[in-house]
C-alpha positions as a printed NumPy array, in Angstrom:
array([[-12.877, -17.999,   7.819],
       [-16.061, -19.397,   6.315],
       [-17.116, -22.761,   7.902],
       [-16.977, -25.781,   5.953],
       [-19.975, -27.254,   4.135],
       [-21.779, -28.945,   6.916],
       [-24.286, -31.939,   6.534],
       [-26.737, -33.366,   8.939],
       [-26.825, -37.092,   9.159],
       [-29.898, -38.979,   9.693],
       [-30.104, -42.623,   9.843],
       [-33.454, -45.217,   9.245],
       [-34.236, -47.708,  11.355],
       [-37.428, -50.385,  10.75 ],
       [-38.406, -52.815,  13.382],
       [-37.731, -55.98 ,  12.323],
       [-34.571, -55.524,  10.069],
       [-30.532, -55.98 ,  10.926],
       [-30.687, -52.554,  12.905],
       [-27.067, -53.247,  14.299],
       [-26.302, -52.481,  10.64 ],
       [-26.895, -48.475,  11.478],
       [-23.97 , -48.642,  14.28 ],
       [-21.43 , -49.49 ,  11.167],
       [-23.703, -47.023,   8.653],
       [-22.782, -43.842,  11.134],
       [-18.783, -44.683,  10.98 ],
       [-19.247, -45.265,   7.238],
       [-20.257, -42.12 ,   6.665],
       [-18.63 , -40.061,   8.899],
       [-15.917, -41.446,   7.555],
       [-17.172, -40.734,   3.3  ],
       [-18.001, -36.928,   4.588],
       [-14.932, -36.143,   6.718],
       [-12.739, -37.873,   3.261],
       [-14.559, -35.683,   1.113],
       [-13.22 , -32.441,   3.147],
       [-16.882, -31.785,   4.392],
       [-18.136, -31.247,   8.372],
       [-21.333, -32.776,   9.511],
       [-23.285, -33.007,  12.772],
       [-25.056, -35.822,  13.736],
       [-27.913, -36.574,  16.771],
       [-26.531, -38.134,  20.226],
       [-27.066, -41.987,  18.955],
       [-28.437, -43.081,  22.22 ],
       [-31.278, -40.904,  22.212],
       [-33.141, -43.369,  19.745],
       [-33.313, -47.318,  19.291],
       [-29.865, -48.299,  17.168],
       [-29.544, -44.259,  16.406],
       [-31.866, -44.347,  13.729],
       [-35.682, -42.966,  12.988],
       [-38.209, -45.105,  13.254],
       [-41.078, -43.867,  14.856],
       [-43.408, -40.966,  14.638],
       [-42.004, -40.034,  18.003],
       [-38.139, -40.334,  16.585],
       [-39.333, -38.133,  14.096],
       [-40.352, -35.417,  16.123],
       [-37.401, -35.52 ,  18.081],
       [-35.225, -35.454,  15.041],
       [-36.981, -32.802,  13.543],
       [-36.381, -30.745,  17.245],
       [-32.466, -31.279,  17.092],
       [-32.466, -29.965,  13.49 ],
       [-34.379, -27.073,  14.349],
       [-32.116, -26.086,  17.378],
       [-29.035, -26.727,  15.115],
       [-30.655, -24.751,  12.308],
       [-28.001, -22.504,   9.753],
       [-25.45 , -24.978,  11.221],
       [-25.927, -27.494,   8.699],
       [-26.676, -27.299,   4.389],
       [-27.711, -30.186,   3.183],
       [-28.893, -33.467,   5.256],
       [-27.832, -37.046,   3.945],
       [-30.921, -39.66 ,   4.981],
       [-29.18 , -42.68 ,   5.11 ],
       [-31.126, -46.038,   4.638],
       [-28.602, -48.833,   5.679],
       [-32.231, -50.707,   5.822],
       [-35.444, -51.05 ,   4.692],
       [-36.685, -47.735,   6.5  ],
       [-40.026, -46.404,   8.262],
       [-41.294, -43.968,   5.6  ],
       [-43.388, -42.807,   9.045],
       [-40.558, -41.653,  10.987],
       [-38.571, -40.314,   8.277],
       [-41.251, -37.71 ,   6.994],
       [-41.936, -36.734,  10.212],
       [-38.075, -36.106,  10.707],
       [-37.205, -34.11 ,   7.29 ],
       [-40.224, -32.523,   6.165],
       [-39.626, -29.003,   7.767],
       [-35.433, -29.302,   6.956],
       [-35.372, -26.532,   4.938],
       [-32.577, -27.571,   3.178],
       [-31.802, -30.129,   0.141],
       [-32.125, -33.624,   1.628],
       [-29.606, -36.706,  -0.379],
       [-31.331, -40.026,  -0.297],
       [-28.933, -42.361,   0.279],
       [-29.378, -46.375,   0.257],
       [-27.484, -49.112,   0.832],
       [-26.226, -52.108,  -1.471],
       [-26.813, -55.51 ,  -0.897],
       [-24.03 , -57.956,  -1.215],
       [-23.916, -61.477,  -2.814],
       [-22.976, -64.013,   0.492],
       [-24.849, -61.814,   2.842],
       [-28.739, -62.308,   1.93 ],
       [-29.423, -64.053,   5.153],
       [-32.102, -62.597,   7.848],
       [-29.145, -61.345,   9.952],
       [-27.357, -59.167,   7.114],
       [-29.764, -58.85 ,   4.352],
       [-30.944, -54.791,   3.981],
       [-33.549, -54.483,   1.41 ],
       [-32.603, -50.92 ,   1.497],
       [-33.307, -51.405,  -2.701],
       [-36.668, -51.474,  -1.946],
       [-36.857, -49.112,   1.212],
       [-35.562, -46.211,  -0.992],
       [-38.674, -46.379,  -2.798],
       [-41.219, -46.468,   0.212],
       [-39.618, -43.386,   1.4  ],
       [-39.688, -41.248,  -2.058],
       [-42.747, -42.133,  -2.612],
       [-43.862, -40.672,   0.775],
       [-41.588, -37.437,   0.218],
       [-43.058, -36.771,  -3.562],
       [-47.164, -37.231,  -1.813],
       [-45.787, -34.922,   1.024],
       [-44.076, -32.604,  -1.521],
       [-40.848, -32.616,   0.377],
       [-37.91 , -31.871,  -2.554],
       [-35.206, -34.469,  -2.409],
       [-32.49 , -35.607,  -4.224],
       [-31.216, -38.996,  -5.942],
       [-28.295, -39.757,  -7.766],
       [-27.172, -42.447,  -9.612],
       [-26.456, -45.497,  -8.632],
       [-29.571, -46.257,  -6.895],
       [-27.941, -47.927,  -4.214],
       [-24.131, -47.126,  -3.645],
       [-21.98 , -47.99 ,  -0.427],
       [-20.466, -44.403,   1.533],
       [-17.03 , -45.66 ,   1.095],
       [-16.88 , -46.324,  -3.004],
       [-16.022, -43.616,  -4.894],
       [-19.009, -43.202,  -6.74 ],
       [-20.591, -42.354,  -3.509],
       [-17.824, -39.404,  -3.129],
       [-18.912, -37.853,  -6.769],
       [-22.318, -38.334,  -4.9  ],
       [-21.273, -35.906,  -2.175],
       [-19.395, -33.681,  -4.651],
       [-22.926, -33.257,  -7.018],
       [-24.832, -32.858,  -4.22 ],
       [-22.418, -30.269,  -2.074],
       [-22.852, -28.343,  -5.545],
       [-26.636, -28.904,  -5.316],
       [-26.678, -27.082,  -1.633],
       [-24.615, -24.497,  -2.5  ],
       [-27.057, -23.587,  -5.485],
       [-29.686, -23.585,  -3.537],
       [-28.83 , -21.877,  -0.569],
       [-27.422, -19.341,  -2.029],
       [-30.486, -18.948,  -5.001],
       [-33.205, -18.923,  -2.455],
       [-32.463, -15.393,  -1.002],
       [-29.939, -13.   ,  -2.232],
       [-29.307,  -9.174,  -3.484],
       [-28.192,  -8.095,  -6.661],
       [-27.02 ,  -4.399,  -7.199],
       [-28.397,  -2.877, -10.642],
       [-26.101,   0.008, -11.002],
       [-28.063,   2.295, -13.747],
       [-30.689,   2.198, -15.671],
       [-31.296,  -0.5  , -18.43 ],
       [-28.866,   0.269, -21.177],
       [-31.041,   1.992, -23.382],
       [-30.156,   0.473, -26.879],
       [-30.878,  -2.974, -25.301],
       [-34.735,  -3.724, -24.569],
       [-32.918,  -7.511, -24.702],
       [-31.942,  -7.075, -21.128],
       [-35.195,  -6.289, -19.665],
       [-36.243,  -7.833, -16.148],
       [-39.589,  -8.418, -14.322],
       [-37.95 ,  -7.263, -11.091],
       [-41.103,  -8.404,  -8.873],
       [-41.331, -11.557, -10.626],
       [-37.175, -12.075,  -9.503],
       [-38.496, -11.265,  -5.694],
       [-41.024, -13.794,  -5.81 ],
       [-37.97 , -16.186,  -6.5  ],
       [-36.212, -14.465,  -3.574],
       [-33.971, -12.476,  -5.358],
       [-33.912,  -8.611,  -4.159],
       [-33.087,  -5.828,  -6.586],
       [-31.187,  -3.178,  -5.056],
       [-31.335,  -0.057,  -7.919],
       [-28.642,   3.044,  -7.66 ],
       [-28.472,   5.941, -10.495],
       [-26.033,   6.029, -12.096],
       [-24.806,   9.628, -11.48 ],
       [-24.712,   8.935,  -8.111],
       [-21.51 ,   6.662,  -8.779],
       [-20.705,   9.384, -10.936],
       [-20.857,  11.667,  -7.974],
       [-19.26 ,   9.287,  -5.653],
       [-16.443,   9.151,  -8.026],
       [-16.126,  12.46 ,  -8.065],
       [-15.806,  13.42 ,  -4.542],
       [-12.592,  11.226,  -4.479],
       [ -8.931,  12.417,  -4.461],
       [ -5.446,  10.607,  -6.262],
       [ -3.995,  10.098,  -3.171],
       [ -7.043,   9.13 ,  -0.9  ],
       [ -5.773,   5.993,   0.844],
       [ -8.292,   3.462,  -0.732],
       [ -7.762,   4.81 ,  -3.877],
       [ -3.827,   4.084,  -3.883],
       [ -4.855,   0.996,  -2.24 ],
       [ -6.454,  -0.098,  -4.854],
       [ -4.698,   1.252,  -7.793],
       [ -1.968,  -1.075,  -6.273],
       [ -4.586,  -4.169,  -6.485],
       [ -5.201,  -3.392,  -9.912],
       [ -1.944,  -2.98 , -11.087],
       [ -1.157,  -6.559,  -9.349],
       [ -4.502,  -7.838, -10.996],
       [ -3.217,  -7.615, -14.68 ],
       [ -1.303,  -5.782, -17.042],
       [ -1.939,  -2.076, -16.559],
       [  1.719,  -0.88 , -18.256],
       [ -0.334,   0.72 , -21.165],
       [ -2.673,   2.931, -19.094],
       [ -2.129,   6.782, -18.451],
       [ -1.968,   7.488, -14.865],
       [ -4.974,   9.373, -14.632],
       [ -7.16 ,   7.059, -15.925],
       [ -5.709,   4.517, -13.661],
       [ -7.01 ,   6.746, -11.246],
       [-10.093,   6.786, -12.512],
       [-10.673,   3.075, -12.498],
       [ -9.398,   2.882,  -9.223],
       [-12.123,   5.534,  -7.9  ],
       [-14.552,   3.46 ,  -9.491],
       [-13.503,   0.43 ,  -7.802],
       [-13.566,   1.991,  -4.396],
       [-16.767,   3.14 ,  -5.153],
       [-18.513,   0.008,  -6.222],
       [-17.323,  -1.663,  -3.068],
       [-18.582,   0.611,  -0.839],
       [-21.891,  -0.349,  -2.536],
       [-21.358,  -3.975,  -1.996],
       [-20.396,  -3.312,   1.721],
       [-23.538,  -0.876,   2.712],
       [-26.21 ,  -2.573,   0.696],
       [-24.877,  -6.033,   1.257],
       [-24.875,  -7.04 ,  -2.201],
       [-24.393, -10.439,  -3.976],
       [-24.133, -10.319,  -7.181],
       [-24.148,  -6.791,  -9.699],
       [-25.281,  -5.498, -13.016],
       [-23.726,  -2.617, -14.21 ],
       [-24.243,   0.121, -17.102],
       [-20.73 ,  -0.143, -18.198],
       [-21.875,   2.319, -21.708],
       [-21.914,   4.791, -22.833],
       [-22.026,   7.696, -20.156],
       [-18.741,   6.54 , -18.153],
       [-16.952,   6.836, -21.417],
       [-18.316,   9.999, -22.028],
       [-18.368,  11.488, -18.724],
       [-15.49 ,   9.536, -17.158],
       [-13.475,   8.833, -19.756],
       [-12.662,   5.18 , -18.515],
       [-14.015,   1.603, -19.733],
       [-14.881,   0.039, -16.735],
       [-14.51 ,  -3.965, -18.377],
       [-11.709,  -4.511, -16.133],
       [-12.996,  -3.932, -13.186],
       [-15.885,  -6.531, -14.032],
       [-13.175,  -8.72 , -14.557],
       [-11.419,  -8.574, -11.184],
       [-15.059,  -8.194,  -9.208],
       [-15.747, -11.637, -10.825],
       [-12.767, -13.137,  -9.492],
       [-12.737, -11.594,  -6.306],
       [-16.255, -13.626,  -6.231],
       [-18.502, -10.833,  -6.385],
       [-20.637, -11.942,  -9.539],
       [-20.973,  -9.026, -11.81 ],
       [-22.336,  -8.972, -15.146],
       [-22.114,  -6.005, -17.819],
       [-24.821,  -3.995, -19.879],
       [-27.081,  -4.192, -16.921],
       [-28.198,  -7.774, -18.036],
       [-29.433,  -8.395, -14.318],
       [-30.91 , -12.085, -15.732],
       [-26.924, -13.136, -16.723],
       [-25.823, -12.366, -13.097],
       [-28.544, -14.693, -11.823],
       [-27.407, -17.972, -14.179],
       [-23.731, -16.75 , -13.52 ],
       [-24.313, -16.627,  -9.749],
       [-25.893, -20.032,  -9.887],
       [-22.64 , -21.703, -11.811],
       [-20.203, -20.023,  -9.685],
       [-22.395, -21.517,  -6.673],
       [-21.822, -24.538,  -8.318],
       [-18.665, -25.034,  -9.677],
       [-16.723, -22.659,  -6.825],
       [-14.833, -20.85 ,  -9.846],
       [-15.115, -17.495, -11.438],
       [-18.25 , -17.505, -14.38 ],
       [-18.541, -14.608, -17.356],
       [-21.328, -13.348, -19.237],
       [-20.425, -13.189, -23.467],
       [-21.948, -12.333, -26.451],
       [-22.975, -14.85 , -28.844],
       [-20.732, -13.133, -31.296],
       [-19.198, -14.605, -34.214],
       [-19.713, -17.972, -36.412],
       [-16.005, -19.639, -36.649],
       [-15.958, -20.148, -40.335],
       [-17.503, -23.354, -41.81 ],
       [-17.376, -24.743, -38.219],
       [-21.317, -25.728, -37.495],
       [-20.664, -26.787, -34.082],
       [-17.823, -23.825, -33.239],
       [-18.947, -20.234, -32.076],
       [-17.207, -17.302, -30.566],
       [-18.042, -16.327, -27.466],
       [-16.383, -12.523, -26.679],
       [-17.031,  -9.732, -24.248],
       [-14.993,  -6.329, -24.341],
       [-12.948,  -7.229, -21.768],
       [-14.856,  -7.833, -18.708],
       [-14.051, -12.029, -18.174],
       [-12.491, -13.094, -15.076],
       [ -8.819, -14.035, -15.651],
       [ -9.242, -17.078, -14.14 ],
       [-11.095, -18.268, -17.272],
       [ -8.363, -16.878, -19.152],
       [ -5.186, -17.646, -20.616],
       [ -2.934, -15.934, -18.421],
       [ -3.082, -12.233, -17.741],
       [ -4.625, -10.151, -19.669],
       [ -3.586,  -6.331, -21.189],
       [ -5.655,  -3.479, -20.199],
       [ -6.631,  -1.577, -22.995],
       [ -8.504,   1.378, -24.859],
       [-12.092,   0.493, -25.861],
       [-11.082,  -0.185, -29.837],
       [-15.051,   0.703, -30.911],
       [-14.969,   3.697, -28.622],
       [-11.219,   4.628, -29.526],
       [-12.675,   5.057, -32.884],
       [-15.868,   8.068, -32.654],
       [-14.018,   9.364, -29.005],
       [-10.347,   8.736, -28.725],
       [ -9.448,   8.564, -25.326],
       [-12.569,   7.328, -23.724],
       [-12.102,   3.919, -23.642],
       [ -9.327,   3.036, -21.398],
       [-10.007,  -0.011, -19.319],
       [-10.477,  -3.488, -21.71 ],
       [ -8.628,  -6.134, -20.619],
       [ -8.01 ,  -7.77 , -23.449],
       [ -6.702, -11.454, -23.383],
       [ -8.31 , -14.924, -24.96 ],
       [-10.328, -17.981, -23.079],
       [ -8.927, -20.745, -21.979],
       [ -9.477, -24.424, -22.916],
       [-12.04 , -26.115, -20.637],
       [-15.257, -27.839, -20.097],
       [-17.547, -25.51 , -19.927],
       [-21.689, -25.198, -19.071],
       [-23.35 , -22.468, -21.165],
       [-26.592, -21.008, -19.34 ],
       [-28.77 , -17.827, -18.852],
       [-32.597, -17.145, -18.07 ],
       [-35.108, -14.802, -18.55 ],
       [-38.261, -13.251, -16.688],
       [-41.848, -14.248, -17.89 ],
       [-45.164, -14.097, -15.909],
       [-43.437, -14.052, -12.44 ],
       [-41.168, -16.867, -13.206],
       [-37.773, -17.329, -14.24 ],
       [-37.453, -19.53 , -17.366],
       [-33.744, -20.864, -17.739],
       [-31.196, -23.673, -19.64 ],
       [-28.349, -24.682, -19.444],
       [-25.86 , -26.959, -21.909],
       [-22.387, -28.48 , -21.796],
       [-19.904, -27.45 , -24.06 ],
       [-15.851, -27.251, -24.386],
       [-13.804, -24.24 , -25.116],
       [-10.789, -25.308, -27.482],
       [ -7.737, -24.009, -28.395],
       [ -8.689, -22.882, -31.743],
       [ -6.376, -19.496, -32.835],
       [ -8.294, -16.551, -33.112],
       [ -6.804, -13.954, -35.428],
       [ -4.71 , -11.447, -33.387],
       [ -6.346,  -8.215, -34.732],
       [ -9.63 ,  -9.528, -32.775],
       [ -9.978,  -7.332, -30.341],
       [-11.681,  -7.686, -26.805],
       [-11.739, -11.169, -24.404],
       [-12.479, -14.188, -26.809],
       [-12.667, -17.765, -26.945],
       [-13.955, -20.61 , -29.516],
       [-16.548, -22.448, -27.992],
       [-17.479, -26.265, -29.517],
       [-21.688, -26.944, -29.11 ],
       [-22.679, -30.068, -29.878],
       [-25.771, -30.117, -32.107],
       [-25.187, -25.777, -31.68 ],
       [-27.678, -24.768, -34.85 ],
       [-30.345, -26.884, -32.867],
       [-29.853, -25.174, -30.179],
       [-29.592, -22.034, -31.829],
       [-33.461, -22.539, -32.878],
       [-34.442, -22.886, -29.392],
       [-32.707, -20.223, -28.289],
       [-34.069, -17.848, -30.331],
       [-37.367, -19.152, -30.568],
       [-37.611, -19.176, -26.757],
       [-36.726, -15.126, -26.731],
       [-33.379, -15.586, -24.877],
       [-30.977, -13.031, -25.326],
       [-27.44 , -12.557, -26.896],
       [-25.631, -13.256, -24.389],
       [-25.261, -16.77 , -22.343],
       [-22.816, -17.19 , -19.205],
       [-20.04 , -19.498, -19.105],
       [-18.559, -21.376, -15.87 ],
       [-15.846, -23.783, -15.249],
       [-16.437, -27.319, -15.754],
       [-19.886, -29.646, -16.848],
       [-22.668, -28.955, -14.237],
       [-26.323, -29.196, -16.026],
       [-27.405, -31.758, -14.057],
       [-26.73 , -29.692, -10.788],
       [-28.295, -26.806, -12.287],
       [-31.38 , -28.614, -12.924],
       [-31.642, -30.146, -10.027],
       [-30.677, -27.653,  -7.645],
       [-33.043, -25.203,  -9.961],
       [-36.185, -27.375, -10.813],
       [-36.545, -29.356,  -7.492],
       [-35.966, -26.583,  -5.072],
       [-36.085, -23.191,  -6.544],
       [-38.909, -23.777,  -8.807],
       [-37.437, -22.504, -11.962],
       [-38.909, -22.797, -15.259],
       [-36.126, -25.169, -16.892],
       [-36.205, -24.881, -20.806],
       [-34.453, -28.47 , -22.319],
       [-32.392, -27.068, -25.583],
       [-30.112, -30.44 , -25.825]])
């Protein structure tokens, strides 16, 4: 089993304040991390004066017992239960590596006297300041002072959790482009040296090599019963001849032994035309269950989706999709339909969904198109994002927005929702002025502020404001 989310703790100290006030700071939050279903470690509190940093000297040996425990922790939490030494603290957290949450404490009407009074207000500020000239990344929230044990310091911890996970797993990580860019769409183009200056590694396979793969696999070849069975238990597959079952379940096998040798994170994939025409299978639902197994996967090849849809599932710890910008709902200026073929998690659906054949394939190549699953999207908050490659950078936004239960007509074919956008023909102009593409990612839940964080303070992203 993964470990849990783990969070060094690091308390101030500064000469002349209350610095008894740290002992009760440490079992405060303990106490907020441990509530929040989080793990932390914390330095032997006897090693320094009250168990907080002070000096240059605490510093350094903070800074040592973070780099022995290093990839043990993902996120530290500076705690300033007083006025702190912006000396000791730099020298402690400027090599962490990882996204640091300044936290202060309040001050309390009754207890302004020398012996309980923090400042801490004030303290926060010496010690930004001294991270932003040091260019050390950190991260406030709202409120600027907030006590480990209210519950606005626990959506704190939840934001910020989100923040780590974005960025630890943003900084370095492989995607698998299976195929070529799908040729009718020069929209899905990618600088793919500009992605590994941002740490992302592009991992390319032909795509008659899957075709190959595919190929050299039998019916009754363990994995591929295996997995037919996984499939079949995924969603409704009562409408599909056997043999293209089959089919999809070769497929599957195949794409995971890519995963599993390469190591791969995330995946594009051509899903058209040639595995229609040479396979005879749609391979949408197998982008579906990737996506809620966890392995991001976007279709078309659109290698950029998979990066804002790896970020949001990061985030958010739930399945994400990448759909087309597809249809104006009537008069509805703030309403859009947001579809893909079939490819959306069912975890963002309503219920199972029904496998399928391809209706736009069915119709020039009956036959072909077996493996849509077909189903609609399910009311939620929602964050809309996506990004694009230009000059070595990677330019990206990100909105909040609401699917509804709106009715779509039955004879709509393919995985749909109706998406409300506040302000949407605003953003519409941005979009297309900024030369994003049609398609933008959906996850579960509002999370722009964690995006932009997580993506402008530590990844050095290129954020694009469309609200």
């Amino acid at each position: 089993m993964a470990r849990k989310m783990t969070f060094a703790l690091a308390f101030c100290n500064r000469g002349f304040m209350p610095g008894e006030l740290i002992y009760e700071a440490r079992e405060d939050m303990i106490k907020a991390v441990t509530d929040a279903g989080y793990d932390y470690i914390a330095m032997n509190p006897e090693l320094t004066r009250y168990g907080g940093i002070e000096t240059r000297d605490e510093g350094l040996l903070y800074a040592k017992w973070l780099k022995e425990h290093e990839g043990q922790y993902d996120g530290v939490i500076f705690s300033m239960p007083i006025f702190a030494d912006e000396n000791g603290a730099i020298t402690a957290l400027q090599d962490a590596g990882v996204p640091i949450l300044m936290q202060a404490y309040p001050d309390e009407i009754g207890k302004m006297d020398f012996a309980h009074r923090r400042d801490a207000f004030c303290g926060k500020f010496s010690v930004t300041d001294v991270f932003t000239q040091y260019q050390v990344p950190f991260t406030v929230l709202k409120p600027h002072v907030v006590h480990p044990l209210s519950t606005k310091f626990q959506e704190n911890l939840r934001d910020f959790a989100a923040i780590c996970r974005v960025v630890n797993g943003m900084k370095r990580f492989t995607i698998g482009c299976i195929g070529a860019r799908t040729t009718a769409f020069k929209t899905t183009r990618f600088d793919e040296i500009g992605l590994q200056k941002n740490g992302i590694t592009v991992e390319s396979f032909d795509l008659s090599e899957l075709v190959y793969k595919v190929g050299l696999k039998k019916d009754d070849d363990p994995e591929v019963t295996a997995k037919k069975e996984v499939l079949e238990n995924y969603t409704d597959f009562s409408k599909v001849p056997e043999d293209k079952k089959n089919t999809l379940a070769k497929i599957s096998v195949v794409i995971d032994e890519y995963v599993k040798e390469y190591h791969l994170d995330a995946l594009a994939i051509r899903c058209w035309n040639e595995m229609e025409q040479i396979l005879r299978v749609c391979p949408c639902v197998l982008l579906s269950e990737l996506n809620d197994r966890g392995i991001v996967t976007s279709c078309e090849i659109d290698l950029t989706s998979a990066i804002s849809m790896r970020a949001m599932a990061l985030a958010s710890e739930r399945p994400t999709a990448v759909l087309d910008w597809n249809n104006n709902y009537g008069e509805e200026e703030n309403k859009v339909i947001l579809f893909h073929c079939g490819s959306t998690a069912q975890g963002l659906m309503v219920g199972k969904g029904t496998v399928t054949a391809h209706k736009m394939f069915e119709k020039t190549d009956a036959g072909s198109g077996w493996g849509t699953n077909e189903g609609r999207i399910r009311p939620m908050k929602t964050t809309i994002s996506n990004c694009l490659t230009v000059d070595g950078k990677i330019k990206i936004y990100a909105s909040e927005a609401e699917f509804t239960d709106d009715p779509i007509e039955e004879s709509y074919f393919g995985c749909a929702g109706v998406c409300e956008i506040a302000d949407m023909e605003e953003k519409m102009l941005k979009l297309a002025k900024g030369g994003f593409k049609h398609h933008t990612c959906v996850g579960v839940g509002h999370m722009k502020s964690i995006l932009k964080e997580a993506m402008t303070n530590y990844l050095g992203y290129d954020w694009v404001e469309i609200d």
